[in-house]
N, C-alpha and C positions, 0 to 999 in steps of 0.2 A: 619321710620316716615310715608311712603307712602306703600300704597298696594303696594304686587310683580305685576309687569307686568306694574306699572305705567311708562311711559317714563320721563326720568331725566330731558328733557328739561321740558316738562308739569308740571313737580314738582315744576322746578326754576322759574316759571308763576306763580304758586299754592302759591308760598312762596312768593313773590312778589304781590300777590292779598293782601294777609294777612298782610302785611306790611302797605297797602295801604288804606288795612280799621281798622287797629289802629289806624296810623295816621288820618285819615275821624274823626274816632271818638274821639282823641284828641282831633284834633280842632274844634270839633264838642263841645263837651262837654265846652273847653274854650269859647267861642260864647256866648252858654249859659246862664255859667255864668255871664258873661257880661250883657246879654243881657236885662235885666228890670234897671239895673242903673240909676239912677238920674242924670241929667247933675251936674256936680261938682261945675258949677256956682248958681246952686240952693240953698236957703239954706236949705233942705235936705241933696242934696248931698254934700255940706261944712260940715256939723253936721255930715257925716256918716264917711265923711274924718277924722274930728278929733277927733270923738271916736272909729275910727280905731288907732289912734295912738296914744292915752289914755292907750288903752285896750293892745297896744304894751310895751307901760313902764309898765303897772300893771302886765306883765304874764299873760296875760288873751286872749285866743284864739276866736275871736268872728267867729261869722256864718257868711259862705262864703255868695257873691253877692245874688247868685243864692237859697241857702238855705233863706234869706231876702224876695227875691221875693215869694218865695213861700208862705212862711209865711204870705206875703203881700195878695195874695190871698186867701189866706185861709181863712185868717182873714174876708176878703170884701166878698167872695163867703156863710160867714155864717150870713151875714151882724151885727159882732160880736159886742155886746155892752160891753161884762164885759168879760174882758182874762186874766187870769192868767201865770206868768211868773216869773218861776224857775231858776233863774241864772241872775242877772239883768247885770252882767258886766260893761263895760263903756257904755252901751246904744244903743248899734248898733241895736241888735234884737227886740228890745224896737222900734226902730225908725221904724221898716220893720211894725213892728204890729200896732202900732198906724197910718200909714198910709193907712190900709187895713180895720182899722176899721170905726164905725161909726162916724160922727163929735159927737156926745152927748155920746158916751163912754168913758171908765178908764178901763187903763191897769194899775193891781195891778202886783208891780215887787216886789221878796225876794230876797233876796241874805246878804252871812253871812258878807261881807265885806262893811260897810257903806262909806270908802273912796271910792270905786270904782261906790258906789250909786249916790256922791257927782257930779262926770263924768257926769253921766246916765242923771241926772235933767239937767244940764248943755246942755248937749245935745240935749234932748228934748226941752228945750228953744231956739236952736238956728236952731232946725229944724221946728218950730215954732207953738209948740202941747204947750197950757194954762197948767198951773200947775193943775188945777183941772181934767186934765184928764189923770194925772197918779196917782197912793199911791205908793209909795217907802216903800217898809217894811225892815227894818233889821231884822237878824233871823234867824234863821237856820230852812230852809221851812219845817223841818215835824214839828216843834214843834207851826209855822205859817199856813199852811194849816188847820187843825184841827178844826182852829176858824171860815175858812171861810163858805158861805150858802151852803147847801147841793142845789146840781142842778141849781145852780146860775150862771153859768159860760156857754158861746161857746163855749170856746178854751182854753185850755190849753200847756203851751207853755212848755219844761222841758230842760233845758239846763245847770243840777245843779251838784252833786258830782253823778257818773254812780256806788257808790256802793248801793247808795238809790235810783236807776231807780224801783226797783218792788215796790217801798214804793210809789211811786212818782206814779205810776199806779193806784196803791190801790185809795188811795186821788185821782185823775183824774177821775176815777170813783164814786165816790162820789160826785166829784166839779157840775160835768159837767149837764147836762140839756139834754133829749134827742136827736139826733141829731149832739151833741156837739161833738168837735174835741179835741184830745189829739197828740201831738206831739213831739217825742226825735229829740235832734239833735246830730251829733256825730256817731253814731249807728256805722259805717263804724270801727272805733277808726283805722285808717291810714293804712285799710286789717288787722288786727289782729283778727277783728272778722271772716273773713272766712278763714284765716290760720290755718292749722292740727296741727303746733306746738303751746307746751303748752303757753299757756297766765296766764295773771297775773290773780288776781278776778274781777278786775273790766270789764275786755273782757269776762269772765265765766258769770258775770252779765249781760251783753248785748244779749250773747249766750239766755241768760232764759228767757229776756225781749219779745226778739224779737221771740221766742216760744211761750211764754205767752200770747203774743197779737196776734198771726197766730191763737192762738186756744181757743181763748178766745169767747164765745157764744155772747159775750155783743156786742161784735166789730165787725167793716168792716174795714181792714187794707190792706194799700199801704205800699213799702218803697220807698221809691224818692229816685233816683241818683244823688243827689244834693248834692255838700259841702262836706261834710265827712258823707252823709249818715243822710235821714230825713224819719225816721217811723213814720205814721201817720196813726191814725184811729177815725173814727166815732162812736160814739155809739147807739148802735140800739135802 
């Protein structure tokens, strides 16, 4: 493990630094996340509570704390009027975006499942965003995308099935205005994406996403270490 000539005590130091700064960055990282939270007493943070545990009976994995915050920013740092949002779930990421954005915008959400849409409104009312400034679409977003403006869109938000991530790029290209931000969440899928053993398609698909977008002319791309991994980029 150590060069020859290293002394074994200096090693058992060496190996105990290393210990010392995973852990740092554990809890460094848990902090983090935390760390843009809404007080619970808010009704935000009520609404994000119970479409956390919406989105827990439906099977539906929503975006961690810290992935939200982001999003929160993102949204507010493009001072976003019109986002689009691929995966509407019970509402969580919905809730991060519409906070970030402008008071006079709509965030248009798709998602194939209209029970879990039902949540999402619900939620958005109780974090206390007007109905007017969401659309709820049912649909399966490529067949929904298609209809929407060309270059009408900030941000785009993609949180939907990862075997139409390149599809969901294509359309994000298209959506978006330029400037405009495009964003997966998930990208990490729990280390499968940087694990040497084989993966299923939908990690092969992430694999080409996130190549796709590193070397794409159109784009300036980040990945955030947030949540299970948030690729984002701007378009030039």
């Amino acid at each position: 493990m150590f060069p020859r000539g290293v002394d074994t005590v200096k090693a058992r130091e060496r190996r105990g630094q290393e210990r010392a700064i995973t852990g740092n960055r554990l809890t460094s990282w848990a902090f983090a996340e935390a760390y843009g939270a809404p007080d619970a007493e808010t009704a935000e943070g009520a609404a994000l509570r119970w479409a956390r545990d919406r989105a827990g009976e439906a099977g539906v994995r929503p975006v961690s704390p810290g992935t939200g915050d982001a999003l929160r920013l993102l949204a507010a740092a493009t001072a976003a009027r019109a986002v689009v949002e691929i995966g509407t779930g019970a509402g969580v990421s919905g809730i991060h975006l519409l906070a970030g954005m402008r008071p006079d915008a709509v965030l248009t959400t798709v998602d194939v499942e209209p029970e879990r849409q039902q949540f999402a409104r619900q939620a958005f009312r109780m974090a206390g965003h007007a109905a007017n400034r969401t659309r709820v679409i049912p649909g399966h977003a490529l067949d929904v995308l298609p209809r929407l403006t060309d270059g009408g869109y900030d941000l785009v938000f993609c949180d939907g099935d990862r075997l139409e991530c390149l599809e969901y790029l294509a359309e994000s290209l298209r959506l978006l205005r330029p400037g405009g931000l495009v964003c997966f969440a998930g990208v990490f899928a729990g280390g499968r994406t940087v694990d040497s053993a084989a993966q299923p398609t939908e990690v092969r698909k992430l694999r080409e996403l996130l190549r796709a977008v590193r070397e794409s002319k159109e784009l300036v791309p980040a990945l955030l270490p947030v949540g299970d991994g948030l690729l984002c980029a701007a378009r030039a």
